[in-house]
LUMLUMDREN-2810 file (N, C-alpha, C; in Angstrom, 1 decimal):
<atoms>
<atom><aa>X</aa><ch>A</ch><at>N</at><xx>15.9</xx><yy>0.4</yy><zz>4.3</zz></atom>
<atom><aa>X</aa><ch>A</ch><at>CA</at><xx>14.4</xx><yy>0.5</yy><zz>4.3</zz></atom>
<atom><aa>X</aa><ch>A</ch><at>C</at><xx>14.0</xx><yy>1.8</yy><zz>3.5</zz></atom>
<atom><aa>X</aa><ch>A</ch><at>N</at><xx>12.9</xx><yy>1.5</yy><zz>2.6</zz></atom>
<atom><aa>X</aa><ch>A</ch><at>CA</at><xx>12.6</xx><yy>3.1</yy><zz>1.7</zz></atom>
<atom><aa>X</aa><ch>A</ch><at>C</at><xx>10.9</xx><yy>2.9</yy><zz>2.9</zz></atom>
<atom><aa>X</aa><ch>A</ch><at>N</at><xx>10.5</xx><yy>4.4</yy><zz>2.7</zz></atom>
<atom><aa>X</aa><ch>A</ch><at>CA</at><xx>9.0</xx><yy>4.7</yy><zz>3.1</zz></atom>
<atom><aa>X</aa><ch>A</ch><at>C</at><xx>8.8</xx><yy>5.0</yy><zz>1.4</zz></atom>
<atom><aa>X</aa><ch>A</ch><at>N</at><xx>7.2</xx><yy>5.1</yy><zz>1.4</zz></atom>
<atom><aa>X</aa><ch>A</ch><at>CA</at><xx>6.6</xx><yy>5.1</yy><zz>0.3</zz></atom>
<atom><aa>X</aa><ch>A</ch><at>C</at><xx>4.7</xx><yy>5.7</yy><zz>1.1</zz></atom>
<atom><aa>X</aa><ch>A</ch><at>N</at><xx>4.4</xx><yy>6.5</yy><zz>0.2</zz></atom>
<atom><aa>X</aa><ch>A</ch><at>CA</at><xx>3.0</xx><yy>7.0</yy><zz>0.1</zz></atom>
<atom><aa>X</aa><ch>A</ch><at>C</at><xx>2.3</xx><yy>6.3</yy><zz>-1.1</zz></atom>
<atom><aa>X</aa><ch>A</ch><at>N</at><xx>1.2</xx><yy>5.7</yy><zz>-1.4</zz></atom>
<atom><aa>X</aa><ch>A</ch><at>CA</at><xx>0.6</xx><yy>5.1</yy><zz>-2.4</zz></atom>
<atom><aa>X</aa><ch>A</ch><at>C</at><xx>-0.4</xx><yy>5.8</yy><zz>-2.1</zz></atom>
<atom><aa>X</aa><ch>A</ch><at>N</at><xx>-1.1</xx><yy>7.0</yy><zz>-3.6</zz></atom>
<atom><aa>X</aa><ch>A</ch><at>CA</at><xx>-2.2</xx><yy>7.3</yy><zz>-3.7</zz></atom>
<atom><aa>X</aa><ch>A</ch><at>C</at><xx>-3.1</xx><yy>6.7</yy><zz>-4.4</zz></atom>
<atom><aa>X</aa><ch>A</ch><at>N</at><xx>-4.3</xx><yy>6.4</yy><zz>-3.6</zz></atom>
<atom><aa>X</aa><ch>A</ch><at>CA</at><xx>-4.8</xx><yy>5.4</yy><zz>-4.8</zz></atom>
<atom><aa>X</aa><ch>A</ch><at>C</at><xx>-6.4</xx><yy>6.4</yy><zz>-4.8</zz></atom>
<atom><aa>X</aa><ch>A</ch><at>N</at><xx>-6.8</xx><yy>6.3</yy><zz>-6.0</zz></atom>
<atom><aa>X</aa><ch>A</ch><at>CA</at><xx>-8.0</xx><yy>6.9</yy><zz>-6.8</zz></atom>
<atom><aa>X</aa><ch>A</ch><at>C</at><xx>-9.1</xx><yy>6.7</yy><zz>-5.8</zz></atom>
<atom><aa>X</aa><ch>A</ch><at>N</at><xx>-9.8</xx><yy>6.0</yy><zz>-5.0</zz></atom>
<atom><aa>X</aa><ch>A</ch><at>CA</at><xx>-10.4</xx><yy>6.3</yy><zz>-4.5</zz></atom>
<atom><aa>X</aa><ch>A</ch><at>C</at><xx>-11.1</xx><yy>5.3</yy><zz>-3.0</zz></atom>
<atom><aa>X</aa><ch>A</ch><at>N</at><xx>-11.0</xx><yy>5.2</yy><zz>-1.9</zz></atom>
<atom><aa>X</aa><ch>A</ch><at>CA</at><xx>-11.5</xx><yy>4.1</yy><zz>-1.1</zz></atom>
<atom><aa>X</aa><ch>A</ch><at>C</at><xx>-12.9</xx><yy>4.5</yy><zz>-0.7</zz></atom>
<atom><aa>X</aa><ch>A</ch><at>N</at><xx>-13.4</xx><yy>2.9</yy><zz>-0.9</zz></atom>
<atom><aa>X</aa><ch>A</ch><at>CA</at><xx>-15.3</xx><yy>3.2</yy><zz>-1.0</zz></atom>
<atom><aa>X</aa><ch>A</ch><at>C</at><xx>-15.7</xx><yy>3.2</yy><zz>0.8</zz></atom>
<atom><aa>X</aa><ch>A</ch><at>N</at><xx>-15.4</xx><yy>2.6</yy><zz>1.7</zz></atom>
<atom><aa>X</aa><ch>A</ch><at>CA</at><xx>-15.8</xx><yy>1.6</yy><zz>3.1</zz></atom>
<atom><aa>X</aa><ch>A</ch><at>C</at><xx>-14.7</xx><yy>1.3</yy><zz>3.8</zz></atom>
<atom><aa>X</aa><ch>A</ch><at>N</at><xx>-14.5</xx><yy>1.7</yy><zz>4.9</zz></atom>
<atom><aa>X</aa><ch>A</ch><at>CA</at><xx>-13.8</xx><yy>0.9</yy><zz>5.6</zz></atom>
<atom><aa>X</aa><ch>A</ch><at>C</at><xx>-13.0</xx><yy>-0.3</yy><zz>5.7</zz></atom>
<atom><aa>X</aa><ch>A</ch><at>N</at><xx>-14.4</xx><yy>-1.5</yy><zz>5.3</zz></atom>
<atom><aa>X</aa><ch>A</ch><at>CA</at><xx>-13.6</xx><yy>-2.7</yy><zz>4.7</zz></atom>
<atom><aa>X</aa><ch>A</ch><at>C</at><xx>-12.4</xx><yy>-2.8</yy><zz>3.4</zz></atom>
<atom><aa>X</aa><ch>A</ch><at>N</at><xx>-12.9</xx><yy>-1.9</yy><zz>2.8</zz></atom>
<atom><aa>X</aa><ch>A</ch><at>CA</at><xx>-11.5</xx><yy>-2.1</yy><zz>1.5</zz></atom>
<atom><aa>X</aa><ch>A</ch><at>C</at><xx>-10.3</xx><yy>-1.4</yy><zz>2.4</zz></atom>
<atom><aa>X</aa><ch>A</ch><at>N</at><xx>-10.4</xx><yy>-0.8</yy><zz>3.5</zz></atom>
<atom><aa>X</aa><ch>A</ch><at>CA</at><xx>-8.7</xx><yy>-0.2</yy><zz>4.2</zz></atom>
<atom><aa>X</aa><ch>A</ch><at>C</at><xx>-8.2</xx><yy>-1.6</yy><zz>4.4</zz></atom>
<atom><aa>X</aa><ch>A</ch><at>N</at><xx>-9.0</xx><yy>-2.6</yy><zz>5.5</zz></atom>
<atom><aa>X</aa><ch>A</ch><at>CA</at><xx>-8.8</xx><yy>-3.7</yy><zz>5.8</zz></atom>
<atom><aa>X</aa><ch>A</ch><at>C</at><xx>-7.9</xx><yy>-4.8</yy><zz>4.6</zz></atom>
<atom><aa>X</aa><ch>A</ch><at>N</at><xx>-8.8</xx><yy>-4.6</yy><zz>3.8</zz></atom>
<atom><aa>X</aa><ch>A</ch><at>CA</at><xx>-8.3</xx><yy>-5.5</yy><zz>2.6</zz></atom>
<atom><aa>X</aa><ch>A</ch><at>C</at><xx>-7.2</xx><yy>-5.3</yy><zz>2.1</zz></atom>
<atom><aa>X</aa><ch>A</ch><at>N</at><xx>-7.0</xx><yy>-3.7</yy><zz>2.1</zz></atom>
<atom><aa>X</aa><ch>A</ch><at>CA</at><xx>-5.6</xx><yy>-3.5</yy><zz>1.4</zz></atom>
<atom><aa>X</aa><ch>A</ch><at>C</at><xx>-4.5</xx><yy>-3.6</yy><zz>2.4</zz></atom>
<atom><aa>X</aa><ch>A</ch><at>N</at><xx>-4.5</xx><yy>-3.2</yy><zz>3.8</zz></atom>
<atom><aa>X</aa><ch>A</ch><at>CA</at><xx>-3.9</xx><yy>-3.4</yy><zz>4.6</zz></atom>
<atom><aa>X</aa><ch>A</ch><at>C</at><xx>-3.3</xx><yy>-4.9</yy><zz>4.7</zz></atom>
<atom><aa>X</aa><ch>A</ch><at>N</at><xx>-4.5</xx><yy>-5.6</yy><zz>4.6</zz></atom>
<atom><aa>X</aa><ch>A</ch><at>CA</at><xx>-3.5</xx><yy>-7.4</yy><zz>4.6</zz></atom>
<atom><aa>X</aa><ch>A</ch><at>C</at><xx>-2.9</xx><yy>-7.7</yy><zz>3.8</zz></atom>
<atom><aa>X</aa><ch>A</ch><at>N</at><xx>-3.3</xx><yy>-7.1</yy><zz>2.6</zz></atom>
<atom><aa>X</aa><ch>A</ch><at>CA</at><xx>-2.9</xx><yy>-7.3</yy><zz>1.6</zz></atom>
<atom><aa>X</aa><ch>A</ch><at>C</at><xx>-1.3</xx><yy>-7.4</yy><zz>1.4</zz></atom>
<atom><aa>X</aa><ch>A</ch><at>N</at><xx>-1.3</xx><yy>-5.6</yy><zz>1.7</zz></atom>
<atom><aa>X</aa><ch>A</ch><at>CA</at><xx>0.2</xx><yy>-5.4</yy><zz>1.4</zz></atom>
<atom><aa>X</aa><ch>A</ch><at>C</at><xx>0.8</xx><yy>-6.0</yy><zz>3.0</zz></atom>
<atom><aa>X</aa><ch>A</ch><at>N</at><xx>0.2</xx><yy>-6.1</yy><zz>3.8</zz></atom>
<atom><aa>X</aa><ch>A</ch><at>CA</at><xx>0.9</xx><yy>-7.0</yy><zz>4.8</zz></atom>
<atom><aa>X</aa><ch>A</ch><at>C</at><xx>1.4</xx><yy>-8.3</yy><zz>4.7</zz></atom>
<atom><aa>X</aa><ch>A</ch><at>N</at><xx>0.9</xx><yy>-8.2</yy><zz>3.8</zz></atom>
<atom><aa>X</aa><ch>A</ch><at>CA</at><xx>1.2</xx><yy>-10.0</yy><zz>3.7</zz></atom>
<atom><aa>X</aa><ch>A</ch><at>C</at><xx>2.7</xx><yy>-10.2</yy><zz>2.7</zz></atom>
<atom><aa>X</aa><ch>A</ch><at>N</at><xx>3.2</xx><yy>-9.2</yy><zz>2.2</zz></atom>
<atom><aa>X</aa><ch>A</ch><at>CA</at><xx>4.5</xx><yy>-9.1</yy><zz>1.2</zz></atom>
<atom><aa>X</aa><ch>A</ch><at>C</at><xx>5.4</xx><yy>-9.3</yy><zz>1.8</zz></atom>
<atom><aa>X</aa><ch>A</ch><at>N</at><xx>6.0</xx><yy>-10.2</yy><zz>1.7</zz></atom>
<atom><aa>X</aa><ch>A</ch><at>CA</at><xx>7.9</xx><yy>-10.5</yy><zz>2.3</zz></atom>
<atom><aa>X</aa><ch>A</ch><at>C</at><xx>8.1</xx><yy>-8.6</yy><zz>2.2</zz></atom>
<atom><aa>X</aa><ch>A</ch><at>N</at><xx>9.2</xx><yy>-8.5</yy><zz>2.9</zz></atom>
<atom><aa>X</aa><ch>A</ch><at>CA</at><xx>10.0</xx><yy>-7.4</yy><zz>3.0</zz></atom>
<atom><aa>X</aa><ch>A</ch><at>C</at><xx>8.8</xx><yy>-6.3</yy><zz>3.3</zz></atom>
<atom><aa>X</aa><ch>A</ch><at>N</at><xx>8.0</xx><yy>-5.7</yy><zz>3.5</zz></atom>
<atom><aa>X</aa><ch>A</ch><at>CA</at><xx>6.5</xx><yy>-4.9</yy><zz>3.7</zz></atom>
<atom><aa>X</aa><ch>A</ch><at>C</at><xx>7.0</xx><yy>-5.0</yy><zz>5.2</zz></atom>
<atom><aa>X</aa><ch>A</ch><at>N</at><xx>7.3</xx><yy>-3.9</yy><zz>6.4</zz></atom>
<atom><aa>X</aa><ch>A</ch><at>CA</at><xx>7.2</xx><yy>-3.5</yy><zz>7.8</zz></atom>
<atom><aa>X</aa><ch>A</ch><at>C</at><xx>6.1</xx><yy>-3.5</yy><zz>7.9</zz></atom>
<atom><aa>X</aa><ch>A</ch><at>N</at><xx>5.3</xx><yy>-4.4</yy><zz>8.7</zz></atom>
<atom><aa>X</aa><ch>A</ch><at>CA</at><xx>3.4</xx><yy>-4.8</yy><zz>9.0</zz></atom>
<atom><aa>X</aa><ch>A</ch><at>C</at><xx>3.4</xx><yy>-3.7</yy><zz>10.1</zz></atom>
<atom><aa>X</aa><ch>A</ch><at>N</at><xx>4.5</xx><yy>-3.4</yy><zz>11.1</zz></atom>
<atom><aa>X</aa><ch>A</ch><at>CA</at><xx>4.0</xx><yy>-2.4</yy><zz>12.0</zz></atom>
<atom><aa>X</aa><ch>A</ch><at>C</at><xx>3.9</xx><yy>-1.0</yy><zz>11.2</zz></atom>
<atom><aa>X</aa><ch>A</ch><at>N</at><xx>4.6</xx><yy>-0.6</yy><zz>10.2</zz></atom>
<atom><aa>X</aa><ch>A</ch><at>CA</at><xx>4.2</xx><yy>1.0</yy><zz>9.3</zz></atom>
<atom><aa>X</aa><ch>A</ch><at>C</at><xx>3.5</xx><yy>1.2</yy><zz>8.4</zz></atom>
<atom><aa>X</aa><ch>A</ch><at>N</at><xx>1.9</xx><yy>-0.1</yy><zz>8.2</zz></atom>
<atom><aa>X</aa><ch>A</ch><at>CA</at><xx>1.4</xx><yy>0.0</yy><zz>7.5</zz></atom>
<atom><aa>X</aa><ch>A</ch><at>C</at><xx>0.0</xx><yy>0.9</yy><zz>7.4</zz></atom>
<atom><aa>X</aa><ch>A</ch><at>N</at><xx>-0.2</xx><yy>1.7</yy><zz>7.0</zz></atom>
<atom><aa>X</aa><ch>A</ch><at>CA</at><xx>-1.3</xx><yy>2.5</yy><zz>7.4</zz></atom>
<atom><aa>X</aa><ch>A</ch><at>C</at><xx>-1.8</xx><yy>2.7</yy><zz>6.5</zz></atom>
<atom><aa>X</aa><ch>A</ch><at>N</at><xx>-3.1</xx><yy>2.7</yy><zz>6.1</zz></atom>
<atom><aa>X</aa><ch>A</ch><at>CA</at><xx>-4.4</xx><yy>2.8</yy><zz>5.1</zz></atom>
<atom><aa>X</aa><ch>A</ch><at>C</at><xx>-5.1</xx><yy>4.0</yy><zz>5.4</zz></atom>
<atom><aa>X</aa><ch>A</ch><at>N</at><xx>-5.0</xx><yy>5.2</yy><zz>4.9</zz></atom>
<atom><aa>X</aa><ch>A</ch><at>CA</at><xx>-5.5</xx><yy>6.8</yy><zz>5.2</zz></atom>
<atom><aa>X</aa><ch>A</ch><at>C</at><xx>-6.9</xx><yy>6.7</yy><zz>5.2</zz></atom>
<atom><aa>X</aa><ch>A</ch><at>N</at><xx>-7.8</xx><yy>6.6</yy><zz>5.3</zz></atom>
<atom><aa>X</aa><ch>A</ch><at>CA</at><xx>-9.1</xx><yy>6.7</yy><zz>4.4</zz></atom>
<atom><aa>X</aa><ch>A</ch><at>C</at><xx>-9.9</xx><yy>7.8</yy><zz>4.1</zz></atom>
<atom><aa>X</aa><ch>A</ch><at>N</at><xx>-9.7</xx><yy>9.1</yy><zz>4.7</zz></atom>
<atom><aa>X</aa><ch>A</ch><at>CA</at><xx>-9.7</xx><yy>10.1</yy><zz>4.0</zz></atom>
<atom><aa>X</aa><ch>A</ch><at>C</at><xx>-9.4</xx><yy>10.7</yy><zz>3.0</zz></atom>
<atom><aa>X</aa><ch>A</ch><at>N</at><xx>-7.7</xx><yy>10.4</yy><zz>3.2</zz></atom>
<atom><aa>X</aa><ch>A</ch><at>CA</at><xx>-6.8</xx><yy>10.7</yy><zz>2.0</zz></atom>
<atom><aa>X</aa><ch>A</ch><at>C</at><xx>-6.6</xx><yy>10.1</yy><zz>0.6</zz></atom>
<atom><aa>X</aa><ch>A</ch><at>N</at><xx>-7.0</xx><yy>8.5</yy><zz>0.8</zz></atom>
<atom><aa>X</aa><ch>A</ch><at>CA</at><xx>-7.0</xx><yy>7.4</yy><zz>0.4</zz></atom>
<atom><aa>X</aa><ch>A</ch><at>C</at><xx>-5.7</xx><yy>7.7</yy><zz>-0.2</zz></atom>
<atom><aa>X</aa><ch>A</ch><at>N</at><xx>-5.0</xx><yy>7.2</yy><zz>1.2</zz></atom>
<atom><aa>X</aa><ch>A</ch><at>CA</at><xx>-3.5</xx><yy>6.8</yy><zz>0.8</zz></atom>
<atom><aa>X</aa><ch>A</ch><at>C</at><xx>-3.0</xx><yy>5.5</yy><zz>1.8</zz></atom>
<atom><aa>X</aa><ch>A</ch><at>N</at><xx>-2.1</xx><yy>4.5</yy><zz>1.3</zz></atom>
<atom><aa>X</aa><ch>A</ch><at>CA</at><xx>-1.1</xx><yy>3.9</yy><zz>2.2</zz></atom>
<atom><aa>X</aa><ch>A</ch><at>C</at><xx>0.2</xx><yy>4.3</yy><zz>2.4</zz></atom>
<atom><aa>X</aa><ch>A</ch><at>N</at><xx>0.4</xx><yy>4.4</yy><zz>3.5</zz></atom>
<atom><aa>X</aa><ch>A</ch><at>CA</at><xx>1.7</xx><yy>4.7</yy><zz>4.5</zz></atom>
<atom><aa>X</aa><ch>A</ch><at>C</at><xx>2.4</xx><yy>3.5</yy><zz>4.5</zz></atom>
<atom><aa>X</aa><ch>A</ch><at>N</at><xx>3.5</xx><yy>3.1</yy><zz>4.1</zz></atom>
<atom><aa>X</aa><ch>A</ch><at>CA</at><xx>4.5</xx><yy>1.9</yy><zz>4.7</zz></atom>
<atom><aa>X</aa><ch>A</ch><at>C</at><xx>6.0</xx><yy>2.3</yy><zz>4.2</zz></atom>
<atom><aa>X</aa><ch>A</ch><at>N</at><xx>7.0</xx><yy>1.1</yy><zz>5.0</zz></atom>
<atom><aa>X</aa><ch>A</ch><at>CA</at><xx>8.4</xx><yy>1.2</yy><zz>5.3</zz></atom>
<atom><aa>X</aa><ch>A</ch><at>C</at><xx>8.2</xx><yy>-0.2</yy><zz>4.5</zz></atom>
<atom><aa>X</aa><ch>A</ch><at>N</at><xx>9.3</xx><yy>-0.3</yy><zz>3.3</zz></atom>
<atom><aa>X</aa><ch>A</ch><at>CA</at><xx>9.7</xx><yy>-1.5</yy><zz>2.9</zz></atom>
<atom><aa>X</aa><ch>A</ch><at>C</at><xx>11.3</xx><yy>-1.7</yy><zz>2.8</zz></atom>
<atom><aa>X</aa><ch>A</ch><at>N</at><xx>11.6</xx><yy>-2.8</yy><zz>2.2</zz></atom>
<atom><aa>X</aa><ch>A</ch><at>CA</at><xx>12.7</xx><yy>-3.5</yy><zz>2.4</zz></atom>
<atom><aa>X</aa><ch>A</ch><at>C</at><xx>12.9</xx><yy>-3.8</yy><zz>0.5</zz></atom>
<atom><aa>X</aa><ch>A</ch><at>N</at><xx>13.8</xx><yy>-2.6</yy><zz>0.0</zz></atom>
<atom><aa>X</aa><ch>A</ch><at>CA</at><xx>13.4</xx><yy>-2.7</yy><zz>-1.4</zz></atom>
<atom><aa>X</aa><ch>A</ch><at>C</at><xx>14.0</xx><yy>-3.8</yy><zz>-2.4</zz></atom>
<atom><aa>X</aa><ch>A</ch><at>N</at><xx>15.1</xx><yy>-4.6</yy><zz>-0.9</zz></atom>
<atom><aa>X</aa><ch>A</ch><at>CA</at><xx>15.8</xx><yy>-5.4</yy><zz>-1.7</zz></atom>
<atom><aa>X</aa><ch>A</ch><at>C</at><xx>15.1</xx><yy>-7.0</yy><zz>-1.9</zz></atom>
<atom><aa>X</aa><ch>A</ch><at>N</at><xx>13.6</xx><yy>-7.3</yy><zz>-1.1</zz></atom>
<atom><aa>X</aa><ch>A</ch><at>CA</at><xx>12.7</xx><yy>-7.9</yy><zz>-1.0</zz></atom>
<atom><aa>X</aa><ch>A</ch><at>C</at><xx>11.1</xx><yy>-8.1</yy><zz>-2.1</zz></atom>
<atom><aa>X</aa><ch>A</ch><at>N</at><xx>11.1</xx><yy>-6.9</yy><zz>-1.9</zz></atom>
<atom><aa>X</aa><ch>A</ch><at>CA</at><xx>9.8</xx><yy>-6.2</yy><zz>-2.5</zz></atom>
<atom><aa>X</aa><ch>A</ch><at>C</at><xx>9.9</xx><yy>-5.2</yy><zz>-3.6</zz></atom>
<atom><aa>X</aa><ch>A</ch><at>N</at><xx>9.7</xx><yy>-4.5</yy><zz>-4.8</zz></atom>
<atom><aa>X</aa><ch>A</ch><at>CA</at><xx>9.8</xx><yy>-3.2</yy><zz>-5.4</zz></atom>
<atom><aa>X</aa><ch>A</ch><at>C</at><xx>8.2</xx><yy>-2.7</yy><zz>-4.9</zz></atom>
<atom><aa>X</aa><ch>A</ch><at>N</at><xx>8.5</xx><yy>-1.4</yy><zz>-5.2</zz></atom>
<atom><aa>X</aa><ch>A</ch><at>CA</at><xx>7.1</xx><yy>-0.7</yy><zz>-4.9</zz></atom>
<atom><aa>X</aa><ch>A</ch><at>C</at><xx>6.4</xx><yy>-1.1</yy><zz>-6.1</zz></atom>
<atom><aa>X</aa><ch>A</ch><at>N</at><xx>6.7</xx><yy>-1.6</yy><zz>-7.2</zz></atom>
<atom><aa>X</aa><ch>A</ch><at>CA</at><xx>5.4</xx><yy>-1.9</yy><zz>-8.6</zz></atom>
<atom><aa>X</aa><ch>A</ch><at>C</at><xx>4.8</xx><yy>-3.0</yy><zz>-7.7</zz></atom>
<atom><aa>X</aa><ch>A</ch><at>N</at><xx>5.5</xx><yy>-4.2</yy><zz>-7.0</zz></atom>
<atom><aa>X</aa><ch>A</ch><at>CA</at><xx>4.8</xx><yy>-5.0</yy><zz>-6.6</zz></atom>
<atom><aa>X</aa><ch>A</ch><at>C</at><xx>3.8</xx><yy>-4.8</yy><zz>-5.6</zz></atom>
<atom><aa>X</aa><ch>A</ch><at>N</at><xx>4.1</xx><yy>-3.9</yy><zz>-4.7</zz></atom>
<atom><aa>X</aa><ch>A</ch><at>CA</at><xx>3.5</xx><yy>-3.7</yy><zz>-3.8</zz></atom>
<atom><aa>X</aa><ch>A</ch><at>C</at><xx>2.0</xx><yy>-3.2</yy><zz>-4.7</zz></atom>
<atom><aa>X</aa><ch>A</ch><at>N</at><xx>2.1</xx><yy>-2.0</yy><zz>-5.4</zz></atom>
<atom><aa>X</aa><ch>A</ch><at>CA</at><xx>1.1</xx><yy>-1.0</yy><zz>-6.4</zz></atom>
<atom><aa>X</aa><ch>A</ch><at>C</at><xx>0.1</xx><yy>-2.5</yy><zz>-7.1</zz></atom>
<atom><aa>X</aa><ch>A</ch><at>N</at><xx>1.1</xx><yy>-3.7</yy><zz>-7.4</zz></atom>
<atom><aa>X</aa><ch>A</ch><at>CA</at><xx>0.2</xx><yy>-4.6</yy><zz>-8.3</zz></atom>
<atom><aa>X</aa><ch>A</ch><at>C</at><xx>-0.8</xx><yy>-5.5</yy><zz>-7.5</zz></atom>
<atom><aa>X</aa><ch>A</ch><at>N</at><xx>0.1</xx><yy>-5.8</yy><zz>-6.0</zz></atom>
<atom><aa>X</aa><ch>A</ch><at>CA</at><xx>-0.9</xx><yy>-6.2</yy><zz>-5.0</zz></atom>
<atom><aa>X</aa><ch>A</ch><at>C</at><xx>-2.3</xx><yy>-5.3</yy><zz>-5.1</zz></atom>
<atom><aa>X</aa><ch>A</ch><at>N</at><xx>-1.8</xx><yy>-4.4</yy><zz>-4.6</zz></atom>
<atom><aa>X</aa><ch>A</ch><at>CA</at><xx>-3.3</xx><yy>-3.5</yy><zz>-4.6</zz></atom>
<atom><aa>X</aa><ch>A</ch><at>C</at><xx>-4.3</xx><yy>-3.3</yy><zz>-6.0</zz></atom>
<atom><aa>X</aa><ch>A</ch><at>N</at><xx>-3.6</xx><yy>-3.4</yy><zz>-7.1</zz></atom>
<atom><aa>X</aa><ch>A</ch><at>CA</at><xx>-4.5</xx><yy>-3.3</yy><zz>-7.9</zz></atom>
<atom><aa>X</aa><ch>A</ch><at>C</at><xx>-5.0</xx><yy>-4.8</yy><zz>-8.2</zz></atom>
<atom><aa>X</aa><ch>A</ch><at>N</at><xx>-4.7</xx><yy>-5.7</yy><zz>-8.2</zz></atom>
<atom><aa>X</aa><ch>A</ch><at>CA</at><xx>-5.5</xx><yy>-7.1</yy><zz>-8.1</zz></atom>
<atom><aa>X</aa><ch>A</ch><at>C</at><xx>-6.6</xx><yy>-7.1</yy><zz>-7.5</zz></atom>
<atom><aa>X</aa><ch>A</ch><at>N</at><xx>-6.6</xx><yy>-6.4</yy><zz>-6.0</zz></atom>
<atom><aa>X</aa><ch>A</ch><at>CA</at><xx>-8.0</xx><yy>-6.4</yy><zz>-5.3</zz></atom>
<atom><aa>X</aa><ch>A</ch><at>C</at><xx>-8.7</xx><yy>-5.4</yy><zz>-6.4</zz></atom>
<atom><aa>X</aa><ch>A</ch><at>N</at><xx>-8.9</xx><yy>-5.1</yy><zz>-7.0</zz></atom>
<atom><aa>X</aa><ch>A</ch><at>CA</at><xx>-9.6</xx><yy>-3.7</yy><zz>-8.0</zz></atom>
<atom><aa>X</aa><ch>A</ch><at>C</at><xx>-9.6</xx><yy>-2.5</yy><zz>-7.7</zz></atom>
<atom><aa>X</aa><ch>A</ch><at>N</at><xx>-8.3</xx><yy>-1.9</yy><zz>-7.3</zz></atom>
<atom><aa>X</aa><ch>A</ch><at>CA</at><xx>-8.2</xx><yy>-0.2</yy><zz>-6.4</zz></atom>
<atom><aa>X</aa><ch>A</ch><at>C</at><xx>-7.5</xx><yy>0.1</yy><zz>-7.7</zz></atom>
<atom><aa>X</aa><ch>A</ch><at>N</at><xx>-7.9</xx><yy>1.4</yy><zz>-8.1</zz></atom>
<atom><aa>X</aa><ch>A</ch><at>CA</at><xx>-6.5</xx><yy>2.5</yy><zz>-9.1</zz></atom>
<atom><aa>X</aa><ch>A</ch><at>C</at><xx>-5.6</xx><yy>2.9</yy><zz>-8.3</zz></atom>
<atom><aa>X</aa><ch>A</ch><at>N</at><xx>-4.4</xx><yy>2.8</yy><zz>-8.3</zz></atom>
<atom><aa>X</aa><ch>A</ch><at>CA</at><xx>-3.4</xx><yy>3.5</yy><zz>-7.8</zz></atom>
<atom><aa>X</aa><ch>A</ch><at>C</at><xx>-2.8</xx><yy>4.4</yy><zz>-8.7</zz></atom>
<atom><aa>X</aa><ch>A</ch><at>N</at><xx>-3.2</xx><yy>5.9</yy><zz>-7.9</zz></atom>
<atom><aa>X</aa><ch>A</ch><at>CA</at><xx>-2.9</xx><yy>7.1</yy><zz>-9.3</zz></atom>
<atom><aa>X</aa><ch>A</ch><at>C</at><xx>-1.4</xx><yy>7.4</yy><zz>-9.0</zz></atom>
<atom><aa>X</aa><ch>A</ch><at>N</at><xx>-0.8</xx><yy>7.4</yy><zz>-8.0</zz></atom>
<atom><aa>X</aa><ch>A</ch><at>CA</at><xx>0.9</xx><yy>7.7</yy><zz>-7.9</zz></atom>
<atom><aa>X</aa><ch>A</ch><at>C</at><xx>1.5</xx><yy>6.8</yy><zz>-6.9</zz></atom>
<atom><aa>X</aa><ch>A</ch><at>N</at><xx>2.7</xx><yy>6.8</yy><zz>-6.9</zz></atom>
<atom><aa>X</aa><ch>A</ch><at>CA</at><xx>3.5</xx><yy>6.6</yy><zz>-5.3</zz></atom>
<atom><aa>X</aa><ch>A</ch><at>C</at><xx>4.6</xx><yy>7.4</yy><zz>-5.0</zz></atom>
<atom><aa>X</aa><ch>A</ch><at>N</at><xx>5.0</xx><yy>7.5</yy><zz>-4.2</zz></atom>
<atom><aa>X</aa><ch>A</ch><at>CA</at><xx>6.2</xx><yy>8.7</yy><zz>-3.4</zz></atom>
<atom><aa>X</aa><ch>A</ch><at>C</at><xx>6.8</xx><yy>7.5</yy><zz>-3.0</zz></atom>
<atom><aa>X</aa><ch>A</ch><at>N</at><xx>8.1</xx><yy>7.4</yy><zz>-3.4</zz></atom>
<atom><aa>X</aa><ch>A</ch><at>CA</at><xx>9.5</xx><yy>6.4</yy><zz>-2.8</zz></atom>
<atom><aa>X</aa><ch>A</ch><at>C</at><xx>10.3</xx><yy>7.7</yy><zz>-1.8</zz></atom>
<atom><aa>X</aa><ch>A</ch><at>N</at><xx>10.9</xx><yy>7.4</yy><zz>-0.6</zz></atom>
<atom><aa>X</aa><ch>A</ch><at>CA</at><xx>11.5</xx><yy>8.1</yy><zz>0.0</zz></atom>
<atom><aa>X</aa><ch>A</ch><at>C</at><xx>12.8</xx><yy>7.0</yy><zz>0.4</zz></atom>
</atoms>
């Protein structure tokens, strides 16, 4: 399992944490319990499974909903 930080450019409302949250919850290999949507920071927190998922897919989920994702941290 890798953790990963996704900073994304900017979250408008509450409901887009929601959205992104299922989003990336919904990805084979994605740990749904270490998913966390910052909304201050406008960052996502999660544990993936990288032999399931890569973090671009994870980053492309999110940009489909229309979010910028300006980096990500693989650990």
């Amino acid at each position: 399992m890798k953790s990963a930080t996704i900073q994304l450019e900017t979250l408008a409302c509450p409901s887009c944490m929601q959205k992104i949250e299922g989003a990336v919850k919904s990805l084979d290999g994605v740990d749904h319990d270490t998913v966390k949507v910052l909304f201050n920071s406008s960052k996502v927190k999660l544990d993936f499974d990288e032999e399931k998922v890569s973090i671009e897919e994870i980053e492309d989920s999110i940009k489909k909903m229309g979010y910028e994702v300006k980096k990500s941290k693989v650990k």
